[in-house]
mmCIF file of the N, C-alpha and C atoms, coordinates in Angstrom:
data_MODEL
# 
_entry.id   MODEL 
# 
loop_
_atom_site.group_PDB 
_atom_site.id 
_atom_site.type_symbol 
_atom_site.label_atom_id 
_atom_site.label_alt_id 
_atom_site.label_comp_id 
_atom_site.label_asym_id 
_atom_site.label_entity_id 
_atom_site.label_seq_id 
_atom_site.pdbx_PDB_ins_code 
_atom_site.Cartn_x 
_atom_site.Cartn_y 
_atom_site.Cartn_z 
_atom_site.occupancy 
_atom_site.B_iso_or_equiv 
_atom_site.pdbx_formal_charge 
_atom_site.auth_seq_id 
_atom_site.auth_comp_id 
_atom_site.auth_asym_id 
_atom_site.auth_atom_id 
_atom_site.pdbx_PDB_model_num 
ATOM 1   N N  . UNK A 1 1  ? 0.837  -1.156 0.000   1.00 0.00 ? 1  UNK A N  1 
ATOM 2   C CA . UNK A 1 1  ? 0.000  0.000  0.000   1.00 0.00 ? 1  UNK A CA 1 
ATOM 3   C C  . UNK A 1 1  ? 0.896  1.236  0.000   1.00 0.00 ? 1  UNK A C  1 
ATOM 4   N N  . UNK A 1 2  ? 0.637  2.219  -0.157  1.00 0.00 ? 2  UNK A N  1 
ATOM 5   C CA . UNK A 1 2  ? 1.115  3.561  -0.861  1.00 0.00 ? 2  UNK A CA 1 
ATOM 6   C C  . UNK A 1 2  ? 0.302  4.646  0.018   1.00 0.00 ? 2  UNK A C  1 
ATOM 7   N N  . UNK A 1 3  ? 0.829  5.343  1.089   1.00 0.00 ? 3  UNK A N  1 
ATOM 8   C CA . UNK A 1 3  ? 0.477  6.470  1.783   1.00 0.00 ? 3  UNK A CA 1 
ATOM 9   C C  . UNK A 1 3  ? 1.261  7.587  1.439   1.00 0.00 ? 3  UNK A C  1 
ATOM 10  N N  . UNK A 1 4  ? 0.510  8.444  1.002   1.00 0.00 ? 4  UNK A N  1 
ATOM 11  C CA . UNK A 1 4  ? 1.129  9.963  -0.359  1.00 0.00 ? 4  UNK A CA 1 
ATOM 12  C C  . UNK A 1 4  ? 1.059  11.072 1.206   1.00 0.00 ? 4  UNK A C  1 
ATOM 13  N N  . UNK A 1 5  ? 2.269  11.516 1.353   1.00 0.00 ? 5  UNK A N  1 
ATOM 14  C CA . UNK A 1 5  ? 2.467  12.728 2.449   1.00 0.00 ? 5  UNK A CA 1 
ATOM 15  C C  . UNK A 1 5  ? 3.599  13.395 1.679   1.00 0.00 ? 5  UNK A C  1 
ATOM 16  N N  . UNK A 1 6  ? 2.981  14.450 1.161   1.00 0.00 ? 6  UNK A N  1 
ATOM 17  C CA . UNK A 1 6  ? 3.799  15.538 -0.066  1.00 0.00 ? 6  UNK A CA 1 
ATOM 18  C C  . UNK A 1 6  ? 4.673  16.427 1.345   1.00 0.00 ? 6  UNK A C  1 
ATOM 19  N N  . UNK A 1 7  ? 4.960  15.802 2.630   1.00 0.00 ? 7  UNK A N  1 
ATOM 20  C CA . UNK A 1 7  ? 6.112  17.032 3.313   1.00 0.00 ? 7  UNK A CA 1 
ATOM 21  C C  . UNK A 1 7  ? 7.498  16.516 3.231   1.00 0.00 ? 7  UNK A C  1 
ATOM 22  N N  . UNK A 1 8  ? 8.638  16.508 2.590   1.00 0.00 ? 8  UNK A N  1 
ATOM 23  C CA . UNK A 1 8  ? 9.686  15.274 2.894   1.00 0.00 ? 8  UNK A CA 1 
ATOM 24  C C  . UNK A 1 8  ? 9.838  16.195 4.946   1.00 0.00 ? 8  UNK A C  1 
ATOM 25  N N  . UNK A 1 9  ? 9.604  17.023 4.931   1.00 0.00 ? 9  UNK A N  1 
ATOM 26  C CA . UNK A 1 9  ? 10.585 17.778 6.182   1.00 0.00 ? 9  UNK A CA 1 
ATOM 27  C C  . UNK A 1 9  ? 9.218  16.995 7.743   1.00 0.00 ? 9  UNK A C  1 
ATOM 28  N N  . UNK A 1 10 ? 8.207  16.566 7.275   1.00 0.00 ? 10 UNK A N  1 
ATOM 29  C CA . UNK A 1 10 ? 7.498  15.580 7.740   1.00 0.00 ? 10 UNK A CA 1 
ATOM 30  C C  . UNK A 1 10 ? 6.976  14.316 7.648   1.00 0.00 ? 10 UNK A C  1 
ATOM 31  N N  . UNK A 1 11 ? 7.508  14.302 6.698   1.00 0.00 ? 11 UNK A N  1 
ATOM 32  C CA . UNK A 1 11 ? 7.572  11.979 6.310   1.00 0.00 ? 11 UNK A CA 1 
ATOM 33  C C  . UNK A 1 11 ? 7.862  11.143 7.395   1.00 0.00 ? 11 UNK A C  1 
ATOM 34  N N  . UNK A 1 12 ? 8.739  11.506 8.321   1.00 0.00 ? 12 UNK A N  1 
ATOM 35  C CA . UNK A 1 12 ? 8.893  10.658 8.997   1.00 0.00 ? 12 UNK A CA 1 
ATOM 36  C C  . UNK A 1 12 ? 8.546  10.013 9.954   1.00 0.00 ? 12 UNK A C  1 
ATOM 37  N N  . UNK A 1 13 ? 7.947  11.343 10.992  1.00 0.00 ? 13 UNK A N  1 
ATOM 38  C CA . UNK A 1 13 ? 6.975  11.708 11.884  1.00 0.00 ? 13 UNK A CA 1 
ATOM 39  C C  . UNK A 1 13 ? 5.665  11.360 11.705  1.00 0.00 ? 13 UNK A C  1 
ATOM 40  N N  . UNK A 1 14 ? 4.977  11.707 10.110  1.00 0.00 ? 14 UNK A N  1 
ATOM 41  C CA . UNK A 1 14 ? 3.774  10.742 9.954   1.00 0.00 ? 14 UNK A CA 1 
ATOM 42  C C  . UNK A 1 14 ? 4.209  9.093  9.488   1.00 0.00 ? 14 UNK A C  1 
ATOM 43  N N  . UNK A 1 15 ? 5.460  8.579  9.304   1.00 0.00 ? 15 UNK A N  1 
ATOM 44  C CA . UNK A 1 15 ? 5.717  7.180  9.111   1.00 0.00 ? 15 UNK A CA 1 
ATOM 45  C C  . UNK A 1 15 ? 5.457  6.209  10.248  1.00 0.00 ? 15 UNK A C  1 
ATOM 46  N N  . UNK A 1 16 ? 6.055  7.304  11.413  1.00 0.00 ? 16 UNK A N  1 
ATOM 47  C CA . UNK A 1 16 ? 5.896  6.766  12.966  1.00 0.00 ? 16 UNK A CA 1 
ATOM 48  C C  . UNK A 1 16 ? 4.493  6.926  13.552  1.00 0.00 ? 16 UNK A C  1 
ATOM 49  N N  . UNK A 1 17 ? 3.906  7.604  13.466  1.00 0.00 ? 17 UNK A N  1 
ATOM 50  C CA . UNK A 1 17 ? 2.390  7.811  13.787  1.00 0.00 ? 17 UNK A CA 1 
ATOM 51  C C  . UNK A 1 17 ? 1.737  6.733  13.200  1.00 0.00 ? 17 UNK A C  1 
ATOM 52  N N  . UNK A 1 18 ? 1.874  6.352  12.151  1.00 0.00 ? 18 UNK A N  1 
ATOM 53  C CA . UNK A 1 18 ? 1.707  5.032  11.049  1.00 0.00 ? 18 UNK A CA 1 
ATOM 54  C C  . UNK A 1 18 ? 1.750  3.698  12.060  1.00 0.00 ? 18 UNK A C  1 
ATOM 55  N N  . UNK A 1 19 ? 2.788  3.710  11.950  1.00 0.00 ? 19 UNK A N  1 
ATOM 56  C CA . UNK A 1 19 ? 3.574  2.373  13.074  1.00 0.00 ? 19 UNK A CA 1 
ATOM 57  C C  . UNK A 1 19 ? 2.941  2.377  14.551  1.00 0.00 ? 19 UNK A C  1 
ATOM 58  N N  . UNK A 1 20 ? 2.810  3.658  15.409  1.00 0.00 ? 20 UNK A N  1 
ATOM 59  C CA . UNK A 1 20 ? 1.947  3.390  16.390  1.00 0.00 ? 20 UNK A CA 1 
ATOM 60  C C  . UNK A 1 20 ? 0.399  2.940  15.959  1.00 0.00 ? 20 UNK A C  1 
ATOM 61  N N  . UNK A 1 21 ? -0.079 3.274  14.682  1.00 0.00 ? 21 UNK A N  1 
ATOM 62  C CA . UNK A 1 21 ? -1.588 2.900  14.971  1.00 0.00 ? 21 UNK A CA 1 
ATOM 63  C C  . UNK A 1 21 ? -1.740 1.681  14.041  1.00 0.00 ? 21 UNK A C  1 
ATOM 64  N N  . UNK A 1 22 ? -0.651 1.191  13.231  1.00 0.00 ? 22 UNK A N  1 
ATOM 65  C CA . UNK A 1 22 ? -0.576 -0.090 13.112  1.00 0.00 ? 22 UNK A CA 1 
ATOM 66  C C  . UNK A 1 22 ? 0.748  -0.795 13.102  1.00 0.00 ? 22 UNK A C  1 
ATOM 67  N N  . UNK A 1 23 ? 1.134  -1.340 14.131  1.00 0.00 ? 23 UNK A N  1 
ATOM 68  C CA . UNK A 1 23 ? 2.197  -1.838 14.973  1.00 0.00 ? 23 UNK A CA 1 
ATOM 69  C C  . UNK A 1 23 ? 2.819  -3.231 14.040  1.00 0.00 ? 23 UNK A C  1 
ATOM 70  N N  . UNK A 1 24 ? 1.749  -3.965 13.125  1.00 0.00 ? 24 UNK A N  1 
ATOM 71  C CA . UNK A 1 24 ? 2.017  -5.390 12.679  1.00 0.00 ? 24 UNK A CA 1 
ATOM 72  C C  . UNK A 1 24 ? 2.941  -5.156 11.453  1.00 0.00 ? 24 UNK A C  1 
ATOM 73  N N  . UNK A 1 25 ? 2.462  -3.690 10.843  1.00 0.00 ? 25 UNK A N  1 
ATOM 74  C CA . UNK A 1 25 ? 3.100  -3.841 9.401   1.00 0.00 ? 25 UNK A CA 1 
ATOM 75  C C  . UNK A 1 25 ? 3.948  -3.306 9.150   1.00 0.00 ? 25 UNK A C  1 
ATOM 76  N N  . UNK A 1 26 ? 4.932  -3.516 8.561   1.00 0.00 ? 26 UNK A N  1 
ATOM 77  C CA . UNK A 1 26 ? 6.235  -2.989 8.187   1.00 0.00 ? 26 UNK A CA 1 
ATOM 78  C C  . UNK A 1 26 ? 6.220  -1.915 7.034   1.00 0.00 ? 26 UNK A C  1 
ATOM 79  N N  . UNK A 1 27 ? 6.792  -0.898 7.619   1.00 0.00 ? 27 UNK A N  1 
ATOM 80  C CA . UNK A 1 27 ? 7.034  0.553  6.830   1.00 0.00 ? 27 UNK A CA 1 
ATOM 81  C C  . UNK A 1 27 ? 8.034  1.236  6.211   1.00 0.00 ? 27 UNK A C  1 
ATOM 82  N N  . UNK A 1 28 ? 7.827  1.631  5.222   1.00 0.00 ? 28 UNK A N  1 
ATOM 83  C CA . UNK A 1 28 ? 9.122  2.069  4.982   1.00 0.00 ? 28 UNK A CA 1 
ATOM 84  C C  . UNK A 1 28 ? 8.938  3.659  3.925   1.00 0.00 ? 28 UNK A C  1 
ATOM 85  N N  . UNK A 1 29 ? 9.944  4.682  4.361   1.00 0.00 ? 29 UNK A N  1 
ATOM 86  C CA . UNK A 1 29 ? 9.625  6.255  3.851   1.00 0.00 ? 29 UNK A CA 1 
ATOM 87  C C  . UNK A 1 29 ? 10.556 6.075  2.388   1.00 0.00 ? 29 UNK A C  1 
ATOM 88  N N  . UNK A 1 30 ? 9.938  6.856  1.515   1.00 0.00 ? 30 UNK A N  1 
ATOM 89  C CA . UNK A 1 30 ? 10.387 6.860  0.013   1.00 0.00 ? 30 UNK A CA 1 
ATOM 90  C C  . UNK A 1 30 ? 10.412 8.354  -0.562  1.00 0.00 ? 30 UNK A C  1 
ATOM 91  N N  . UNK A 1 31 ? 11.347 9.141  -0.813  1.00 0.00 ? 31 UNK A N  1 
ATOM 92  C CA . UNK A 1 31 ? 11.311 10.588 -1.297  1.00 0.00 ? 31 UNK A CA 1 
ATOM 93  C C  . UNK A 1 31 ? 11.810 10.913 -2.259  1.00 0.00 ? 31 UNK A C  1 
ATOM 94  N N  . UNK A 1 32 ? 11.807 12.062 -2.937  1.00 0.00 ? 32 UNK A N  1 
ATOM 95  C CA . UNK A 1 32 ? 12.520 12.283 -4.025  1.00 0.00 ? 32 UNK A CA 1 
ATOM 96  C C  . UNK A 1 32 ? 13.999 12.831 -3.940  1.00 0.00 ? 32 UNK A C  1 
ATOM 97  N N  . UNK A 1 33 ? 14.271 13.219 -2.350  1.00 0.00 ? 33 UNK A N  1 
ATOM 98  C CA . UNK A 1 33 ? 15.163 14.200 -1.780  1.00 0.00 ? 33 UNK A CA 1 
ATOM 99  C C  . UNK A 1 33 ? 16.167 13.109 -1.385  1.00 0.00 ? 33 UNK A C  1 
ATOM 100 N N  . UNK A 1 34 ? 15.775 11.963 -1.470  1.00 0.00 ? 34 UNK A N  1 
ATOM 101 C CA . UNK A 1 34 ? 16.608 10.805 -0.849  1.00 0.00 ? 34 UNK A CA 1 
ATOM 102 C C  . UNK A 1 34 ? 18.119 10.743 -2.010  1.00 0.00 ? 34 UNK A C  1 
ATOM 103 N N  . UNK A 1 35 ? 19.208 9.985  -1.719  1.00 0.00 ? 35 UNK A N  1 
ATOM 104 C CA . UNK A 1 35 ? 20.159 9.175  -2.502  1.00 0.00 ? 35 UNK A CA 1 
ATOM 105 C C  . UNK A 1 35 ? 19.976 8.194  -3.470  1.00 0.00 ? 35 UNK A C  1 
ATOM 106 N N  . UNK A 1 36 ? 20.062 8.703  -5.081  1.00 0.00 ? 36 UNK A N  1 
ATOM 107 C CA . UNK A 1 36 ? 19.330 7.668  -5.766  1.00 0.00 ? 36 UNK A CA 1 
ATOM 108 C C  . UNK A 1 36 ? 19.431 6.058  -5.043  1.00 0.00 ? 36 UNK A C  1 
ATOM 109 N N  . UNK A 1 37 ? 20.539 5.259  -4.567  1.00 0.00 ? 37 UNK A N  1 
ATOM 110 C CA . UNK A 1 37 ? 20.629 4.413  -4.701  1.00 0.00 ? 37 UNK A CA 1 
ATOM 111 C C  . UNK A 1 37 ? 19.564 3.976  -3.137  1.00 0.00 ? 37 UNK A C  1 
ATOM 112 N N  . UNK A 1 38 ? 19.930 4.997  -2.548  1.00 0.00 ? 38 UNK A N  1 
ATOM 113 C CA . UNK A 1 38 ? 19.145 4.373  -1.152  1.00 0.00 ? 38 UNK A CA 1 
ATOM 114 C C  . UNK A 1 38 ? 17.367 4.549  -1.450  1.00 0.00 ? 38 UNK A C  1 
ATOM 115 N N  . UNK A 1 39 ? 17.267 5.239  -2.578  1.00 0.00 ? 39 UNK A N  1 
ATOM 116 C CA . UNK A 1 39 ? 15.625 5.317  -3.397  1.00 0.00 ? 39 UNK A CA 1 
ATOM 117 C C  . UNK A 1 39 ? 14.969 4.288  -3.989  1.00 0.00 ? 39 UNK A C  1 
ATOM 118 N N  . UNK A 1 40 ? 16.044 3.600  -4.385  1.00 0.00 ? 40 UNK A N  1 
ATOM 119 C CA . UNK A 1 40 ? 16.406 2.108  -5.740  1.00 0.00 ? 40 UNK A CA 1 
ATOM 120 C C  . UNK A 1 40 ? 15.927 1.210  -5.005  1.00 0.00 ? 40 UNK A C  1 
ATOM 121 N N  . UNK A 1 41 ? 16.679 1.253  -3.356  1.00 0.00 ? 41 UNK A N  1 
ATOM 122 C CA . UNK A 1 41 ? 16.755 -0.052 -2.547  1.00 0.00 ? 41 UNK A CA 1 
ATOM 123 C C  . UNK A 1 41 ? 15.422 -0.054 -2.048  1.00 0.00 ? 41 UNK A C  1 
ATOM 124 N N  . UNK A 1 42 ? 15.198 1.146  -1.346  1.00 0.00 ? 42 UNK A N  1 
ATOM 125 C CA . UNK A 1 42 ? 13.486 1.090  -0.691  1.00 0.00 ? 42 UNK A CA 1 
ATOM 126 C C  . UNK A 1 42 ? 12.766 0.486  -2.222  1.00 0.00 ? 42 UNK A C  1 
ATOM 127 N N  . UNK A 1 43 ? 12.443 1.095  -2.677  1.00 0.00 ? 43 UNK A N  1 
ATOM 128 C CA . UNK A 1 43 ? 11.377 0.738  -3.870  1.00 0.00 ? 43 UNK A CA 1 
ATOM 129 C C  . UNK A 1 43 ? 11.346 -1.172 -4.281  1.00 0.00 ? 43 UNK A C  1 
ATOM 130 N N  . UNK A 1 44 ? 13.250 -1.382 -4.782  1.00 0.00 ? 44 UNK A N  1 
ATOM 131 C CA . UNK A 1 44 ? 13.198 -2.960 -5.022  1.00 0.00 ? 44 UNK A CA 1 
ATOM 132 C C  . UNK A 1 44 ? 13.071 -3.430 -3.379  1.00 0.00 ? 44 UNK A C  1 
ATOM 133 N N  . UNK A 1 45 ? 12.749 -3.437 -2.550  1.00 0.00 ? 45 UNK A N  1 
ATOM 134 C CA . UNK A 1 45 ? 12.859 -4.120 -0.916  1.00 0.00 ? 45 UNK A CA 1 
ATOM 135 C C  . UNK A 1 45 ? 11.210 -3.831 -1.088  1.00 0.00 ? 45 UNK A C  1 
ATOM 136 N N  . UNK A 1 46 ? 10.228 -2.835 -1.401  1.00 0.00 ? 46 UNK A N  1 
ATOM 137 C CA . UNK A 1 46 ? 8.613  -3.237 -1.623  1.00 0.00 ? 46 UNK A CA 1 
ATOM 138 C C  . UNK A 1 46 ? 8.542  -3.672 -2.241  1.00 0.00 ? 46 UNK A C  1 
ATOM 139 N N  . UNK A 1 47 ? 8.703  -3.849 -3.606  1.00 0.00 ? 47 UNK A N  1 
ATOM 140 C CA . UNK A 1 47 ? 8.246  -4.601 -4.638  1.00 0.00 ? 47 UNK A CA 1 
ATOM 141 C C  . UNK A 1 47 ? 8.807  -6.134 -4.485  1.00 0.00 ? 47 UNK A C  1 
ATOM 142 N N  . UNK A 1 48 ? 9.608  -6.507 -3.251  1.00 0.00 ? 48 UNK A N  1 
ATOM 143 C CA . UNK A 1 48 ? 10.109 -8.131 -3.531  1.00 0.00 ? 48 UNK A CA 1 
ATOM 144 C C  . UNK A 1 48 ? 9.018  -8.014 -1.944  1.00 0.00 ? 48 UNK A C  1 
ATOM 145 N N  . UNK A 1 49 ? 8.338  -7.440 -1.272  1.00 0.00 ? 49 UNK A N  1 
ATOM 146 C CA . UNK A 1 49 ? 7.397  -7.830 -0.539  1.00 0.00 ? 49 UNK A CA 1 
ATOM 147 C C  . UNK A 1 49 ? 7.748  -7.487 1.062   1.00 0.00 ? 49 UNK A C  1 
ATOM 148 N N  . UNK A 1 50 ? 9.048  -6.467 1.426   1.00 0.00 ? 50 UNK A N  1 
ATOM 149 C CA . UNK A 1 50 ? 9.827  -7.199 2.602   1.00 0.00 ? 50 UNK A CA 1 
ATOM 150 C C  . UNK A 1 50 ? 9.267  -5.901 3.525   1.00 0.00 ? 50 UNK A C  1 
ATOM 151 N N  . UNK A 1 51 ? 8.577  -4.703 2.751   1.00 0.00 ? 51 UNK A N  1 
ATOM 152 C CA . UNK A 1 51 ? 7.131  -3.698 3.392   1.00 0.00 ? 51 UNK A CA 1 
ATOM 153 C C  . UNK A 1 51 ? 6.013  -3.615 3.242   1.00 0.00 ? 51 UNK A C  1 
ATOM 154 N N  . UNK A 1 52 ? 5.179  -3.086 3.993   1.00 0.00 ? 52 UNK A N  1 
ATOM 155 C CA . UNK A 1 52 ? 3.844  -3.354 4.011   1.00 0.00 ? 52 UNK A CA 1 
ATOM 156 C C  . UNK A 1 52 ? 3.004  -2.307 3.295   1.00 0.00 ? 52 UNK A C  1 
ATOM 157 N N  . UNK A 1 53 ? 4.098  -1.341 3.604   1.00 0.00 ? 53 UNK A N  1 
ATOM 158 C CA . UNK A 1 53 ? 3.161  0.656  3.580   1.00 0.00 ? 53 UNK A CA 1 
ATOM 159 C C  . UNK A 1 53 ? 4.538  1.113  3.025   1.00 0.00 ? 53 UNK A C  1 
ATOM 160 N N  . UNK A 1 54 ? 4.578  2.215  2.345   1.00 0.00 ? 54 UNK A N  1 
ATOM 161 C CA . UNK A 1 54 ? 5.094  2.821  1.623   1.00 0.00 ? 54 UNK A CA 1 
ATOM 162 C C  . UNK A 1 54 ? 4.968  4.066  1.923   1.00 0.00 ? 54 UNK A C  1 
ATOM 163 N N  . UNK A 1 55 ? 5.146  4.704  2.825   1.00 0.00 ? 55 UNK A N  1 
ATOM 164 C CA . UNK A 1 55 ? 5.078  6.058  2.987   1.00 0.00 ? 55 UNK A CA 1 
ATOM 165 C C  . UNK A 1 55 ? 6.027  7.306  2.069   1.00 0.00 ? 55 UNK A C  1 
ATOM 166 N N  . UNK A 1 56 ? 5.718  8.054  1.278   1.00 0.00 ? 56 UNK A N  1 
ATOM 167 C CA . UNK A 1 56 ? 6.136  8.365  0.290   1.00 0.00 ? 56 UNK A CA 1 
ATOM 168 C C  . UNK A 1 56 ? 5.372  9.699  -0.181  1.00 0.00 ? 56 UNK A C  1 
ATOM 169 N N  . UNK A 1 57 ? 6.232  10.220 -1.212  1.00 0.00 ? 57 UNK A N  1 
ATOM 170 C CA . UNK A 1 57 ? 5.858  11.925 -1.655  1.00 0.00 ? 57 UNK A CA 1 
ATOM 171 C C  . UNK A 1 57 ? 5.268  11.654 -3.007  1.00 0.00 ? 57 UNK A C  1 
ATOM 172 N N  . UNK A 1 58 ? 4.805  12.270 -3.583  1.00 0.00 ? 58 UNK A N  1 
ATOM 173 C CA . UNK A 1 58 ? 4.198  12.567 -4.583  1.00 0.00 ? 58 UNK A CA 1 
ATOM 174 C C  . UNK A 1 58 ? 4.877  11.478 -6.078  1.00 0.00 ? 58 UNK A C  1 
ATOM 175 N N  . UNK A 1 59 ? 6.696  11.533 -5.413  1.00 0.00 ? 59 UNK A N  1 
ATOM 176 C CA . UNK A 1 59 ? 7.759  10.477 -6.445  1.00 0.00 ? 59 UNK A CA 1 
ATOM 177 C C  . UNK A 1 59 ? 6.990  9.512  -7.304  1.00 0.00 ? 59 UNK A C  1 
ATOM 178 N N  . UNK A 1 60 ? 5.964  9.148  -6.311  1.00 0.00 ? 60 UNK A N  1 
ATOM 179 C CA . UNK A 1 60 ? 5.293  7.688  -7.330  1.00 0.00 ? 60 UNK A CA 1 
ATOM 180 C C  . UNK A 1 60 ? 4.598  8.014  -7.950  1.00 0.00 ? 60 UNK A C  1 
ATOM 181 N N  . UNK A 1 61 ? 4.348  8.995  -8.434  1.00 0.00 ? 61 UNK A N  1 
ATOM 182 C CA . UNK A 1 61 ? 3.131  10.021 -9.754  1.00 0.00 ? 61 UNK A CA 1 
ATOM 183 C C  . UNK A 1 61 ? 4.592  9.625  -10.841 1.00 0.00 ? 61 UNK A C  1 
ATOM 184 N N  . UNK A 1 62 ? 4.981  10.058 -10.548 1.00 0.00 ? 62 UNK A N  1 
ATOM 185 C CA . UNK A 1 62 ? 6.339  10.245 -11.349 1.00 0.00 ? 62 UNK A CA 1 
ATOM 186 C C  . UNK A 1 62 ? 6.695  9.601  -12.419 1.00 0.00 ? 62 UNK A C  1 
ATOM 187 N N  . UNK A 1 63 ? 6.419  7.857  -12.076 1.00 0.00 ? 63 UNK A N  1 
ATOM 188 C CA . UNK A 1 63 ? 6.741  7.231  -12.729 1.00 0.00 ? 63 UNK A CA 1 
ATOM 189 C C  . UNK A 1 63 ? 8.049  6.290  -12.495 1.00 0.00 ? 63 UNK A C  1 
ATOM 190 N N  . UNK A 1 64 ? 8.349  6.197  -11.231 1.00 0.00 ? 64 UNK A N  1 
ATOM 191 C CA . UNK A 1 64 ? 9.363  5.087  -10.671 1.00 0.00 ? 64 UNK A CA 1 
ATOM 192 C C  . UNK A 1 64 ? 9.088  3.363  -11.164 1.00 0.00 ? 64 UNK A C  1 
ATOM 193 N N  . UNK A 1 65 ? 9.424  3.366  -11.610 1.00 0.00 ? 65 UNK A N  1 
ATOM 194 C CA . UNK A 1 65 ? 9.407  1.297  -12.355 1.00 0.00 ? 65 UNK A CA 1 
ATOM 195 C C  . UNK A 1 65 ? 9.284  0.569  -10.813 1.00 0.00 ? 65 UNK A C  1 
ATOM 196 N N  . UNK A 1 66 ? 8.450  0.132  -10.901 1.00 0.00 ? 66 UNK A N  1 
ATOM 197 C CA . UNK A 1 66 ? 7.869  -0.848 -9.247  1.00 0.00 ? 66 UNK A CA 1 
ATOM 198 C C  . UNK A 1 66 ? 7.854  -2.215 -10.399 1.00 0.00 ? 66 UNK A C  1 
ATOM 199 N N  . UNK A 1 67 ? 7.952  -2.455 -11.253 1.00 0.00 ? 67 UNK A N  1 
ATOM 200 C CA . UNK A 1 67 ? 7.170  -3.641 -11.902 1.00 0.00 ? 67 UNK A CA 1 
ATOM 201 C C  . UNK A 1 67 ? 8.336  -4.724 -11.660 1.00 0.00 ? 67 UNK A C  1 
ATOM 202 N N  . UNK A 1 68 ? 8.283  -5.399 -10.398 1.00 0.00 ? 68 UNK A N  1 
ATOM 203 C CA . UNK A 1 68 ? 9.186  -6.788 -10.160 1.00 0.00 ? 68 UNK A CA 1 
ATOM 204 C C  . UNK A 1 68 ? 10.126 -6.938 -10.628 1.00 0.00 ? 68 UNK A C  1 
ATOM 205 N N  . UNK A 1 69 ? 11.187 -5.649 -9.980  1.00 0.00 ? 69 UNK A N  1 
ATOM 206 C CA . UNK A 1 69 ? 12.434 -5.789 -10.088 1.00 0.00 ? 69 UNK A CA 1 
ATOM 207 C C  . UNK A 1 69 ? 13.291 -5.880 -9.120  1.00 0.00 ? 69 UNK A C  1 
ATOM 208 N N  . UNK A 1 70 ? 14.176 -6.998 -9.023  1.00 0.00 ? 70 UNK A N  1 
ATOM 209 C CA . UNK A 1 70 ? 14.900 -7.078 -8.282  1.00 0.00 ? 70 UNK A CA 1 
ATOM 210 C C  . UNK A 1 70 ? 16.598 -7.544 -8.199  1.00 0.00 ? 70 UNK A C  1 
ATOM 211 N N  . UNK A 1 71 ? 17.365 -7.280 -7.810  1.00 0.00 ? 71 UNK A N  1 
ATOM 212 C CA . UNK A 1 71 ? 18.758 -7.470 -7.458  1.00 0.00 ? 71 UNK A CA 1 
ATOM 213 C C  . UNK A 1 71 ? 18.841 -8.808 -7.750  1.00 0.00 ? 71 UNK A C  1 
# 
C-alpha cells in the first residue's frame, strides 16, 4: 500500500504515527530528496514484498518502475 504525504521535512513523523496505529506492518519512507541508490533499494525491498506501507511523496506520480524488479 502507498500512503502519499507531499512534506519530505514531515515523512517521517507521519511514518511513525503510522507504526503506532498499526504496529504489525512494516514501513518504509520513500522521497525524491533521498540518494538515488538508497531510493532504488526502498522501492526494489517493496516490490520483492519485505514492506507493508510505503510512505512516500508525490515520487510515485512520477513514474518510478515498481514492476518486479529485483537485485
Amino acid at each position: 500500500m502507498f500512503f502519499v504525504h507531499n512534506r519530505v521535512e514531515t515523512i517521517h513523523k507521519t511514518a511513525e504515527r503510522l507504526r503506532a496505529l498499526v504496529p504489525e506492518a512494516r514501513f518504509a519512507v520513500a522521497h525524491g530528496q533521498m540518494a538515488e541508490d538508497a531510493l532504488e533499494q526502498v522501492m526494489v525491498d517493496f516490490v520483492a514484498g519485505r514492506w507493508d506501507v510505503l510512505v512516500c511523496t508525490s515520487i510515485i506520480e512520477s513514474g518510478l518502475d515498481i514492476r518486479g524488479r529485483t537485485r
